[in-house]
mmCIF file of the C-alpha atoms, coordinates in Angstrom:
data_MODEL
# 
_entry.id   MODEL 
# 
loop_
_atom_site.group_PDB 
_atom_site.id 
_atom_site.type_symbol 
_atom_site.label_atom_id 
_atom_site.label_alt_id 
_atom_site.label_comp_id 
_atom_site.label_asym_id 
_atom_site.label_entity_id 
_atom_site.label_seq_id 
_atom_site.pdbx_PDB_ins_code 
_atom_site.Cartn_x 
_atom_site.Cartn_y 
_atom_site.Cartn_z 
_atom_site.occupancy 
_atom_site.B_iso_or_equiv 
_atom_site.pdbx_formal_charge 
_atom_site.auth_seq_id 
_atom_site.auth_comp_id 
_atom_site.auth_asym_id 
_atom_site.auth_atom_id 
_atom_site.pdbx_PDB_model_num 
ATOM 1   C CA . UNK A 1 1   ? 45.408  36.755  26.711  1.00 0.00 ? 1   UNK A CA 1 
ATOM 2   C CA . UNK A 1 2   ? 44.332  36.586  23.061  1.00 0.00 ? 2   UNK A CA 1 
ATOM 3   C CA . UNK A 1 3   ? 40.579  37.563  22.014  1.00 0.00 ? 3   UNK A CA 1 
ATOM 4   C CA . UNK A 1 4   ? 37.935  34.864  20.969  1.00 0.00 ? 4   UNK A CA 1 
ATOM 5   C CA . UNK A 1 5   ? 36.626  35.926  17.918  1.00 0.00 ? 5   UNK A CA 1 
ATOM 6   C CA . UNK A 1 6   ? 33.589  34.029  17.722  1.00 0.00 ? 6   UNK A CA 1 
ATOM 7   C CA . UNK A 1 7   ? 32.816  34.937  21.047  1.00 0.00 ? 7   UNK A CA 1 
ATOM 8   C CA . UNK A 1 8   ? 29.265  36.943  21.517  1.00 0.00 ? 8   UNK A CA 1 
ATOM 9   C CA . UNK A 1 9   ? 28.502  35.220  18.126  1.00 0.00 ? 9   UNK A CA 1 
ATOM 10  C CA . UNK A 1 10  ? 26.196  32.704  17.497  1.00 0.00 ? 10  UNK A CA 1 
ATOM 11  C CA . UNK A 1 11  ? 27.291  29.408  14.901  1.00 0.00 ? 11  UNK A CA 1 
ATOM 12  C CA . UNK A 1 12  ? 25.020  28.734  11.576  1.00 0.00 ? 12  UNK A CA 1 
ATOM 13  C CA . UNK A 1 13  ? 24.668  25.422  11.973  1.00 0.00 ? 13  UNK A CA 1 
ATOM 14  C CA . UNK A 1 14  ? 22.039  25.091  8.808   1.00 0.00 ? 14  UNK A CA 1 
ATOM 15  C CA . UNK A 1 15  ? 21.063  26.110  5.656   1.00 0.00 ? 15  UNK A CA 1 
ATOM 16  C CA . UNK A 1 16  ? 23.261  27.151  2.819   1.00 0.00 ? 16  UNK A CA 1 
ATOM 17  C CA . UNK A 1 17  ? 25.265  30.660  2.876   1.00 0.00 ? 17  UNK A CA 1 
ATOM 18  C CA . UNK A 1 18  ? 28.106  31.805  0.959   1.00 0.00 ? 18  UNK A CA 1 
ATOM 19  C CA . UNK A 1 19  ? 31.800  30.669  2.505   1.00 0.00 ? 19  UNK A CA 1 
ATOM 20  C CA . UNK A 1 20  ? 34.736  32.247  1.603   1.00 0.00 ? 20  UNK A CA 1 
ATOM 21  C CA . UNK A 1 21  ? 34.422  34.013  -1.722  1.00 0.00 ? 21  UNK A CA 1 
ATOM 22  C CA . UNK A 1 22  ? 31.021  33.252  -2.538  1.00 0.00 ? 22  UNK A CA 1 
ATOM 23  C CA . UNK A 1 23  ? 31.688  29.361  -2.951  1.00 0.00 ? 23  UNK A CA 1 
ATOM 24  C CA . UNK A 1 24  ? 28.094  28.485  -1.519  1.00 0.00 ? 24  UNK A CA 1 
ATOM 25  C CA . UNK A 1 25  ? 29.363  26.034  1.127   1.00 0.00 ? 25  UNK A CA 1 
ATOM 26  C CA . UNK A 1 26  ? 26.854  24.776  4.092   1.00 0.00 ? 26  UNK A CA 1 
ATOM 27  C CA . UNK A 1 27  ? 28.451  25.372  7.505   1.00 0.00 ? 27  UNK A CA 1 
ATOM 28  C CA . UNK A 1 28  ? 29.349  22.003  7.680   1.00 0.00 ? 28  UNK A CA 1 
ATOM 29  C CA . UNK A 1 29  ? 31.593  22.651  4.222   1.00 0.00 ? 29  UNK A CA 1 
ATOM 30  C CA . UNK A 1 30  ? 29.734  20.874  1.948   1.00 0.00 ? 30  UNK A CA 1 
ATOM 31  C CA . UNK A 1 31  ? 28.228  22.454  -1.319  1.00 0.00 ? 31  UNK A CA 1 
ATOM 32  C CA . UNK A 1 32  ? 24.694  22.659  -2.623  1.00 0.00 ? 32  UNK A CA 1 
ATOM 33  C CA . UNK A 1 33  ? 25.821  20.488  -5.160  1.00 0.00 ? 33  UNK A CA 1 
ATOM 34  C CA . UNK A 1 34  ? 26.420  17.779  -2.564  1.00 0.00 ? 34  UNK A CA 1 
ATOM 35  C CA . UNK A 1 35  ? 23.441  18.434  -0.710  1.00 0.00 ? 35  UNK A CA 1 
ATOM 36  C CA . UNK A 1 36  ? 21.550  17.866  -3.924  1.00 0.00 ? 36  UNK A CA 1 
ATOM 37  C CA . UNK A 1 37  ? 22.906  14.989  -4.834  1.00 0.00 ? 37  UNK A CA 1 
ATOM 38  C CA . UNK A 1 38  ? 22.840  13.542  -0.487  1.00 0.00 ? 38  UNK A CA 1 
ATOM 39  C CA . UNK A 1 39  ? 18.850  14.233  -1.152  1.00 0.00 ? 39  UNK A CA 1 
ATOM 40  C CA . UNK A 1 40  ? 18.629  12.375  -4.910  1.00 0.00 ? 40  UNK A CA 1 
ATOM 41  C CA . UNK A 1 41  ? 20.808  9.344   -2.611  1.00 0.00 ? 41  UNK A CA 1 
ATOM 42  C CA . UNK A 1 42  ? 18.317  9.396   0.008   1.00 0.00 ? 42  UNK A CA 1 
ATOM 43  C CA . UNK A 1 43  ? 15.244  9.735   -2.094  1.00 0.00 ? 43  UNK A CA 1 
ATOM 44  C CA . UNK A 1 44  ? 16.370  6.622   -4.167  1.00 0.00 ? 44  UNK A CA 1 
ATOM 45  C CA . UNK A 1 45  ? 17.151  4.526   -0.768  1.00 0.00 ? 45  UNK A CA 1 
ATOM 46  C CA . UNK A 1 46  ? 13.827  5.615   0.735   1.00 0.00 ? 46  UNK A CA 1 
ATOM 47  C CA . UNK A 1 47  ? 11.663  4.748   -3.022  1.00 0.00 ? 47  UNK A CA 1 
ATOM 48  C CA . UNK A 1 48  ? 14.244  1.362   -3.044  1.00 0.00 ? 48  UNK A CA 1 
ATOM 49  C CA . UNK A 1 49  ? 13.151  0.288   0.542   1.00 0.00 ? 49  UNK A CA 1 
ATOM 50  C CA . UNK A 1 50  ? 9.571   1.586   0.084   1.00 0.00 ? 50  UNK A CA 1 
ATOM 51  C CA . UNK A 1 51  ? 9.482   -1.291  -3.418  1.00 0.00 ? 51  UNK A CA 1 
ATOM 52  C CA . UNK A 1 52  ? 11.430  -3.824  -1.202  1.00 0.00 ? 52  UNK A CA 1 
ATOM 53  C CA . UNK A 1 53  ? 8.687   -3.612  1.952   1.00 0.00 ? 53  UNK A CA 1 
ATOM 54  C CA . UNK A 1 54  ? 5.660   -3.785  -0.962  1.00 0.00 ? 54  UNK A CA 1 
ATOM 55  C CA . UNK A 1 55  ? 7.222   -6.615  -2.464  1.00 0.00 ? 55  UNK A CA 1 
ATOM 56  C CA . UNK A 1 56  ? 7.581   -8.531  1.435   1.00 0.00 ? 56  UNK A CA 1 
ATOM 57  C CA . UNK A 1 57  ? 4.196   -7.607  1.474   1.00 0.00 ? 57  UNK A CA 1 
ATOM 58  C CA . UNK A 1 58  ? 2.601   -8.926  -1.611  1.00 0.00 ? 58  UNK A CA 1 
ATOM 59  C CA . UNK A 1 59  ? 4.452   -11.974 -0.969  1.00 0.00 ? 59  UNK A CA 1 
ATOM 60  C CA . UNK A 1 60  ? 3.449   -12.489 2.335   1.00 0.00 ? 60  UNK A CA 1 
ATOM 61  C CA . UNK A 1 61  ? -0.436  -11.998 1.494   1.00 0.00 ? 61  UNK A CA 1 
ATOM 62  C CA . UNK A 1 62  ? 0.349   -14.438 -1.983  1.00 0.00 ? 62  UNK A CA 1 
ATOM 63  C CA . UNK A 1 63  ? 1.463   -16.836 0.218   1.00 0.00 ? 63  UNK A CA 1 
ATOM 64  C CA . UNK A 1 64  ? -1.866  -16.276 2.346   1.00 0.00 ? 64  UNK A CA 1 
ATOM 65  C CA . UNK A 1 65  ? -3.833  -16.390 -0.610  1.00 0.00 ? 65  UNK A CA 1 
ATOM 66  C CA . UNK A 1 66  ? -2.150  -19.940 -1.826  1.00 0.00 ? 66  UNK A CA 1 
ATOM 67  C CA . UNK A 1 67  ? -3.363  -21.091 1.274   1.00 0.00 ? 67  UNK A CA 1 
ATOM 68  C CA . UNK A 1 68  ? -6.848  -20.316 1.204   1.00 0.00 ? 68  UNK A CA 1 
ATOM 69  C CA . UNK A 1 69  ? -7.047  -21.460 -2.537  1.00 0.00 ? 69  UNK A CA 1 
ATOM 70  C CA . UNK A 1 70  ? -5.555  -24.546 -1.655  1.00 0.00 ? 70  UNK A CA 1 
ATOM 71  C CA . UNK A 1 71  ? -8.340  -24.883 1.005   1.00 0.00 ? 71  UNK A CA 1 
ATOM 72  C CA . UNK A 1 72  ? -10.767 -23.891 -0.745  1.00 0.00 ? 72  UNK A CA 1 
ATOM 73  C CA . UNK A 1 73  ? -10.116 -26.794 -3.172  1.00 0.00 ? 73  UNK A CA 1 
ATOM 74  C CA . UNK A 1 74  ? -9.875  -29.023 -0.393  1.00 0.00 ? 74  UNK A CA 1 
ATOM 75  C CA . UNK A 1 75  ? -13.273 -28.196 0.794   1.00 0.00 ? 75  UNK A CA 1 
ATOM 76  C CA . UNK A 1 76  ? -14.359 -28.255 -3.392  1.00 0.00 ? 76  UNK A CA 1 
ATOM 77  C CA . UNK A 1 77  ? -13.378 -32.005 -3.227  1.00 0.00 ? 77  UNK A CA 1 
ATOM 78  C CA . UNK A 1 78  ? -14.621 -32.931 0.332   1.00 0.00 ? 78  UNK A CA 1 
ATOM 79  C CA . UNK A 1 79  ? -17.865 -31.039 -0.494  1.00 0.00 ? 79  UNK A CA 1 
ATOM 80  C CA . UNK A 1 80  ? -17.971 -33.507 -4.037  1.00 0.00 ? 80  UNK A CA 1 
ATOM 81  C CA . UNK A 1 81  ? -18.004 -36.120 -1.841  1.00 0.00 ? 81  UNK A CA 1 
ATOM 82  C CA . UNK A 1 82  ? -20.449 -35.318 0.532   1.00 0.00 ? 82  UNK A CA 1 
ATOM 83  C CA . UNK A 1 83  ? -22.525 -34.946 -2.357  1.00 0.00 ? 83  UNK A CA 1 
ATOM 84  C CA . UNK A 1 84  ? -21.823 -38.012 -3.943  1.00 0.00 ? 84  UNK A CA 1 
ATOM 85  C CA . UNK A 1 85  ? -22.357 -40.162 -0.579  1.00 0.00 ? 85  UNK A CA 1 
ATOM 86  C CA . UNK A 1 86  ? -25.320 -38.033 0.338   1.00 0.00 ? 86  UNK A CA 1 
ATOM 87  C CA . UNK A 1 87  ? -26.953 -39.152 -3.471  1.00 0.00 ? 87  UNK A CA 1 
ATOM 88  C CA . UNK A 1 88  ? -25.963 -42.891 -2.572  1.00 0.00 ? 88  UNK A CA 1 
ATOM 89  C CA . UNK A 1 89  ? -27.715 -42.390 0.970   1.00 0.00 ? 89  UNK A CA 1 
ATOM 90  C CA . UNK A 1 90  ? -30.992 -40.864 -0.566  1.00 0.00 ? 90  UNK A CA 1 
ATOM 91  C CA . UNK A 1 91  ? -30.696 -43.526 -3.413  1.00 0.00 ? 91  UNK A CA 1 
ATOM 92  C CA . UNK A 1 92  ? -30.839 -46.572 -0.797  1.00 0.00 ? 92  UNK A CA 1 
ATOM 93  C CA . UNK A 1 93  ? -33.393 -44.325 1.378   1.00 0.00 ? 93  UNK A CA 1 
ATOM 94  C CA . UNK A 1 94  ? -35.842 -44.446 -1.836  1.00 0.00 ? 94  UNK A CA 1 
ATOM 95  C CA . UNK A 1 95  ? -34.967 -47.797 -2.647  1.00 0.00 ? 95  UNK A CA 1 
ATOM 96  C CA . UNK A 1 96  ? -36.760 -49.345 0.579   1.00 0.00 ? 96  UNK A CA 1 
ATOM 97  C CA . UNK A 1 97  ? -39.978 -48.166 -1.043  1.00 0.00 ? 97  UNK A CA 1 
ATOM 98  C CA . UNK A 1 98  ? -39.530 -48.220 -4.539  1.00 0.00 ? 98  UNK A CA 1 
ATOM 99  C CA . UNK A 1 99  ? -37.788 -50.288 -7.265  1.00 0.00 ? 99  UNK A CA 1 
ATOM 100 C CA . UNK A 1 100 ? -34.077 -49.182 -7.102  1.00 0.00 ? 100 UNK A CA 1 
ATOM 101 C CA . UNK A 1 101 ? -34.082 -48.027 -10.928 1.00 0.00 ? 101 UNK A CA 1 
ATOM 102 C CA . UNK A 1 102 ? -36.723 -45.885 -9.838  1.00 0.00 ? 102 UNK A CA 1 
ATOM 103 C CA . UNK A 1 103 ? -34.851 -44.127 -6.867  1.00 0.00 ? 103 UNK A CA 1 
ATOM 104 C CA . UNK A 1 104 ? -31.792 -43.913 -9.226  1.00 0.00 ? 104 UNK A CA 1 
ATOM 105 C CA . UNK A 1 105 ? -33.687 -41.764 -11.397 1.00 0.00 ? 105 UNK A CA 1 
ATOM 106 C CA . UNK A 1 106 ? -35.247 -39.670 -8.968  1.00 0.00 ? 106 UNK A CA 1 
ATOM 107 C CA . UNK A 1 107 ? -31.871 -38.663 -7.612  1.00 0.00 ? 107 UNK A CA 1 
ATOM 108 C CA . UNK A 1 108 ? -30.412 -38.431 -10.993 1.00 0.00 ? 108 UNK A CA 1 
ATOM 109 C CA . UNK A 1 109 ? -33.341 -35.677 -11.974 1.00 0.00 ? 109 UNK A CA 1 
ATOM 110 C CA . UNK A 1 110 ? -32.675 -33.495 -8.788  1.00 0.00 ? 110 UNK A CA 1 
ATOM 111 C CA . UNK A 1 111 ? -29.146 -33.124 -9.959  1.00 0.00 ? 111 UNK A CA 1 
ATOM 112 C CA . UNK A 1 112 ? -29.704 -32.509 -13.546 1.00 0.00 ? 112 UNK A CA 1 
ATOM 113 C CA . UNK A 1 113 ? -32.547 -30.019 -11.554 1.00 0.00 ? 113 UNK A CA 1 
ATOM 114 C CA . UNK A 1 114 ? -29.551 -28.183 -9.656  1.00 0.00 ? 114 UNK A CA 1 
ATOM 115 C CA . UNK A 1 115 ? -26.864 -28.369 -12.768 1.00 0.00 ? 115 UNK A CA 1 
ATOM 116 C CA . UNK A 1 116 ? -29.792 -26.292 -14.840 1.00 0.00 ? 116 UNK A CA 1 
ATOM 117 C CA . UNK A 1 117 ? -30.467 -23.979 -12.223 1.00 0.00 ? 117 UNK A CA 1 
ATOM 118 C CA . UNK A 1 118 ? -26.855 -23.383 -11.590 1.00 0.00 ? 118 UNK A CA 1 
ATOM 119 C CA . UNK A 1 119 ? -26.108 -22.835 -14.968 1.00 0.00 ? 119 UNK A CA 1 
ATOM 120 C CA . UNK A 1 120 ? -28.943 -20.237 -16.035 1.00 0.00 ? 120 UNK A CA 1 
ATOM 121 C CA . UNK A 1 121 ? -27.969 -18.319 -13.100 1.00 0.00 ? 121 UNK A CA 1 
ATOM 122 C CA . UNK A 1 122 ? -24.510 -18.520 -14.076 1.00 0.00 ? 122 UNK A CA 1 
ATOM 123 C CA . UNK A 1 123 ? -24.858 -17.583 -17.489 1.00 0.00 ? 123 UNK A CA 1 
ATOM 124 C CA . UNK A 1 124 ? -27.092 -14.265 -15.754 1.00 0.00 ? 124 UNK A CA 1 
ATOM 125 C CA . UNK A 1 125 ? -23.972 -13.348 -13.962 1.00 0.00 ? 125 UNK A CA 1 
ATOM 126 C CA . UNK A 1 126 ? -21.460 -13.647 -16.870 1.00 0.00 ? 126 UNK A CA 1 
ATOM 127 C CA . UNK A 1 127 ? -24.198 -11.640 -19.223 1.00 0.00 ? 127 UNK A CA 1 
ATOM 128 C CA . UNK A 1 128 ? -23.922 -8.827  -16.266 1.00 0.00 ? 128 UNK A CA 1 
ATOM 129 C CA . UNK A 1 129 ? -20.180 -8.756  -16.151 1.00 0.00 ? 129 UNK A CA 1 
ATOM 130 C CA . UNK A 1 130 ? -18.651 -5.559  -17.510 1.00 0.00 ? 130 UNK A CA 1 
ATOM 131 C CA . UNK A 1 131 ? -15.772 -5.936  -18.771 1.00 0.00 ? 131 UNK A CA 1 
ATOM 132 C CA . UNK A 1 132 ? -14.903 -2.101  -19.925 1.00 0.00 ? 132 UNK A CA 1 
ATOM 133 C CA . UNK A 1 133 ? -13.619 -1.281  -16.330 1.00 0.00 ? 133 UNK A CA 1 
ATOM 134 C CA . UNK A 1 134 ? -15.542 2.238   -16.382 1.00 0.00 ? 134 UNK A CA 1 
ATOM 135 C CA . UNK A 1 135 ? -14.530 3.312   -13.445 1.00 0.00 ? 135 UNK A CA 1 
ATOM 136 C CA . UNK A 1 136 ? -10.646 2.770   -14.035 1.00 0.00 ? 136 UNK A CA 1 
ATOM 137 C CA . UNK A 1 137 ? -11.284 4.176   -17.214 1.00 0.00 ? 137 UNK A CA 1 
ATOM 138 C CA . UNK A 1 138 ? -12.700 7.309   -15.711 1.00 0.00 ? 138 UNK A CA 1 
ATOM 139 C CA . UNK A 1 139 ? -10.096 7.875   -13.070 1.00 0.00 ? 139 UNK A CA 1 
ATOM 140 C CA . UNK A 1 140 ? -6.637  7.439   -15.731 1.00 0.00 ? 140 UNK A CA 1 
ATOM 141 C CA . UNK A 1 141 ? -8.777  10.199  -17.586 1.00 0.00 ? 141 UNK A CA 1 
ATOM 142 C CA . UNK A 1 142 ? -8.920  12.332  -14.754 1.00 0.00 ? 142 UNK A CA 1 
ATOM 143 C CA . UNK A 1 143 ? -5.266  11.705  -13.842 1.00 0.00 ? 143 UNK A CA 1 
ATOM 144 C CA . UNK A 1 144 ? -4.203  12.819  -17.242 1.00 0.00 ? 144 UNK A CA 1 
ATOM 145 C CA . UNK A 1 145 ? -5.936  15.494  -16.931 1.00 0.00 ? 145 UNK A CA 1 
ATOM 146 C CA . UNK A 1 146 ? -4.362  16.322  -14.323 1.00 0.00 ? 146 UNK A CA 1 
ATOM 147 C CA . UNK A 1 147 ? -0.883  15.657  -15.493 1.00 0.00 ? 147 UNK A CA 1 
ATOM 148 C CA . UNK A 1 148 ? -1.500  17.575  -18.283 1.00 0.00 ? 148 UNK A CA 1 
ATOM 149 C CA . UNK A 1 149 ? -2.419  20.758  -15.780 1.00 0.00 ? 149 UNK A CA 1 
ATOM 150 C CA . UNK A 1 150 ? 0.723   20.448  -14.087 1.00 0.00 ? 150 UNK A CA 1 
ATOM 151 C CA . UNK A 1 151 ? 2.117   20.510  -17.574 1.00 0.00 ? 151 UNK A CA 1 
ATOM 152 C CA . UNK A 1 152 ? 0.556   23.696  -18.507 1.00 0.00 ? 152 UNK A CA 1 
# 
């Protein structure tokens, strides 16, 4: 009967250790040099798949967002014509008690009303747009501020 000699012993089954001569092997036999480079592999599959779901992503929600555009212009359009039949409507309403030249002017003011009106509020909102982008400003500062603490 011959003698087990890893018997009573327990098998390293992780972790790197030296081998034979100090050749800093794993127990599996590979070297760190392999495990490095296994880990730089895996790190560029996982950041490759991670850009490859993001880009599914944004193309799925584009393709949402082309929608919802596209109906939004739809309803621009219906909503133009509404408006259009709706004038026509109040034009012929007037007209039944009042000269139709009349009732075309009438209608004609109450849009050039809403156009104005429209556009001074518009112009408001464009005069209170910010372009500088403070706030994204503020945070790149930060974050090189921070890079530049790591640096240090």
């Amino acid at each position: 009967m011959t003698a087990d000699p890893t018997a009573g012993s327990t098998a390293y089954t992780g972790g790197a250790h030296d081998g034979p001569a100090g050749t800093g092997t794993t127990a599996d036999g590979r070297s760190l040099g392999d495990l490095v480079g296994d880990i730089a592999n895996d790190l560029t599959t996982l950041v490759k798949q991670e850009v490859d779901l993001a880009k599914t992503e944004i193309k799925t929600e584009a393709t949402k967002a082309g929608k919802g555009v596209g109906l939004f212009g739809g309803a621009g359009v219906a909503g133009h014509l509404a408006l259009f039949f709706g004038s026509f409507a109040l034009l012929y309403l007037l007209d039944s008690w009042m000269h139709q030249a009349i009732a075309a002017l009438i209608v004609a003011v109450l849009w050039g009303i809403a156009a104005a009106v429209m556009a001074v509020v518009g112009r408001k909102e464009l005069k209170s747009m910010n372009p500088k982008l403070e706030n994204t400003q503020r945070t790149l500062k930060e974050d090189a501020q921070w890079a530049k603490e790591l640096k240090n």
